[in-house]
N, C-alpha and C positions, 0 to 999 in steps of 0.2 A: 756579449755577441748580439748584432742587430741583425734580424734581418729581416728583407726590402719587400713588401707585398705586393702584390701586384694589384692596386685598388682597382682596375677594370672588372677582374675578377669577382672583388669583392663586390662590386658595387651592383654585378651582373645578379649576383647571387641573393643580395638584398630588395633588386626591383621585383622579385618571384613574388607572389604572395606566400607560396611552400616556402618561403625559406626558413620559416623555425623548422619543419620536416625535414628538409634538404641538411642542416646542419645537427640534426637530431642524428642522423641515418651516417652523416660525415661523425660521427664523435664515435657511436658505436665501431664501423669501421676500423679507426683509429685506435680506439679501445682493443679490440681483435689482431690489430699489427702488433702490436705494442707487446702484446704477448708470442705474438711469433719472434718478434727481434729478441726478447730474452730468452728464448730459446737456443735462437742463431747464434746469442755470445756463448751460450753454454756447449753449445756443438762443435765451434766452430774447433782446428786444428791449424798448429803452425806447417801443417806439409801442405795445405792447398790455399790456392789465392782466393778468396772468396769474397763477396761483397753484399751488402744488403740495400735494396732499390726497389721502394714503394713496396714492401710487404713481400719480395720474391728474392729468394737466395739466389745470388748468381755464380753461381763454379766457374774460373775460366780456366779454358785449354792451354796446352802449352804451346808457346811461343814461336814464331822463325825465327830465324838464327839473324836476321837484320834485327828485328825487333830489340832480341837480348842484346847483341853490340851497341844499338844504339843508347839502351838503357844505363851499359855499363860503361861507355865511353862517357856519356855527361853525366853522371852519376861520379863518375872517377874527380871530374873537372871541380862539381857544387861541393864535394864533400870535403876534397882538401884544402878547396879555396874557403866554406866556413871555418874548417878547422883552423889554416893560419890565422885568419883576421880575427877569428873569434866572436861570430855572429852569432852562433844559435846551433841549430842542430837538423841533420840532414837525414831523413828517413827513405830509406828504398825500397820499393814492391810489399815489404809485407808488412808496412806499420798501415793499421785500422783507422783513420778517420773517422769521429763520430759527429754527423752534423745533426740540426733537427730531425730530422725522420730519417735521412738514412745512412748508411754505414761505408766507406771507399779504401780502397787499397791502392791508391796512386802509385804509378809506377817510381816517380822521386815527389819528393816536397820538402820543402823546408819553414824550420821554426823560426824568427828571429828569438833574440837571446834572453829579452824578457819576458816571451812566454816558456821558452823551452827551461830556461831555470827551474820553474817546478817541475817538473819529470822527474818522476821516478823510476828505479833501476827494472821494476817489476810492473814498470806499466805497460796492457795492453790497447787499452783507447785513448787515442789524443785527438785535441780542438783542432780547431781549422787552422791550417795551415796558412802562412803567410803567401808562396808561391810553391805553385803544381806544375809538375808535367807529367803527361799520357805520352802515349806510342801509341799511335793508331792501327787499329789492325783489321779485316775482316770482321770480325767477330765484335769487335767494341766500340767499333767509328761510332754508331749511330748515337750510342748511349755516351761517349769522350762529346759527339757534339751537340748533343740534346740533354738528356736530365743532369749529366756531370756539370756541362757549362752553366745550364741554368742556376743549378745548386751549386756552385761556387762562387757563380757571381753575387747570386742573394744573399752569400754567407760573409761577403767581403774578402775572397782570397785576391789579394794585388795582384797577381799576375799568375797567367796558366798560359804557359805552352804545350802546343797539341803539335805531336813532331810526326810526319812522313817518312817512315826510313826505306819505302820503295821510294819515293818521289827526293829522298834527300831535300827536307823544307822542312819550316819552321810554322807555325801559324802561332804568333805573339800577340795575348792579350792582355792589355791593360786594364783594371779596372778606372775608371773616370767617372765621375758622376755616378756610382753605382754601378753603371752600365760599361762591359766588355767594349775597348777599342779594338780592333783584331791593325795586325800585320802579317803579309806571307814572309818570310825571311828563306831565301835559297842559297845551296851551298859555296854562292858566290859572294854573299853577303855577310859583315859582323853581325853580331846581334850581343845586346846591351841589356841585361837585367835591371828594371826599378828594386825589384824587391831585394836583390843581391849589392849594396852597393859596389861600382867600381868591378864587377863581373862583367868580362868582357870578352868573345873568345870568336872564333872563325864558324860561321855553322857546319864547315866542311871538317872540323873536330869531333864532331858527334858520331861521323859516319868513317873517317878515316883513322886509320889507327896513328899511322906514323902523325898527319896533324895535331892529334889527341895528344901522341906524347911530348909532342914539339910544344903545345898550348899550355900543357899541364907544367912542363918545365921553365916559361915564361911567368904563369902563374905563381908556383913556388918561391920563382925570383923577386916579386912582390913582395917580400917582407922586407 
């Protein structure tokens, strides 16, 4: 796993003269997280969604009832459409992500098939996912489009959608050059998976049931 520094950063932190201080003061820190996150795995439980972000446990509430459909409408769509083709393996809401420093609970993601192969039946941490998606909410916008995007992009996830399911939209990124292309996609629009090959579906699927199962039975037909 690579991932992408930000030399501005770096380079800010090098012009200091403190900076042996500056990065002496940054390890200890780090040293101190590092001991809270093996905590966090030892605490954590499978009845709450939880996630770890720069040293702070984060609980999250439960859901609107858009939120969950939206989840489980494309969730329904990635999971059987990997299963036919036989891509890899599709995780929902409560598989753990573990990236460099911190810890995510994506609401879906998916493996392609040469990494999900190693999996095991009893595993609770897995690598970065090939493609994420969130459900945007009150409570998580900020952090779905701030430290998650950042940390996924630097982690090389291909593609994250960030889905509205008050606003029914799509916001599709691509990774290119490292760097996140975004798309809005609204529920008048298809939208096309890179990371899914040949995944292709109405975004008014996501939010509508009867489309959902019309897409889903489309899909099935694919083999």
């Amino acid at each position: 796993m690579t991932v992408h520094l930000n030399k501005k950063l770096v380079d800010e932190i090098l012009k200091s003269p403190q900076a042996p201080v500056v990065l002496q003061e940054v390890q200890l820190a780090l040293d101190e997280e590092k001991q809270r996150r093996e905590t966090f795995y030892n605490d954590i439980s499978e009845q709450e969604k939880v996630e770890f972000i720069n040293g702070e446990v984060i609980i999250h509430s439960p859901v609107a009832n858009r939120h969950g459909k939206a989840v489980r409408n494309l969730s329904s769509l990635i999971h059987n459409y990997v299963a036919i083709k036989k891509l890899g393996y599709t995780g929902i809401e409560k598989i753990l992500i573990r990236l460099t420093r911190n810890d995510y609970e994506p609401d879906i993601c998916f493996f392609k098939l040469e990494k999900s192969r190693e999996f095991k039946e009893d595993q609770c941490l897995f690598p970065t996912p090939d493609f994420i998606v969130e459900v945007l909410s009150k409570g998580t916008e900020k952090r779905d489009r701030g430290i998650k995007f950042k940390d996924y992009e630097a982690h090389g996830v291909k593609e994250y959608w960030m889905i509205n399911a008050e606003k029914q939209t799509v916001e599709q990124c691509i990774l290119e050059n490292n760097i996140y292309r975004s798309a809005i996609k609204t529920n008048l629009d298809t939208i096309s998976s890179i990371a899914l090959l040949g995944f292709e579906i109405p975004v008014k699927a996501i939010f509508d049931d009867i489309v959902n199962v019309e897409t889903l039975m489309k899909l099935l037909a694919k083999r």
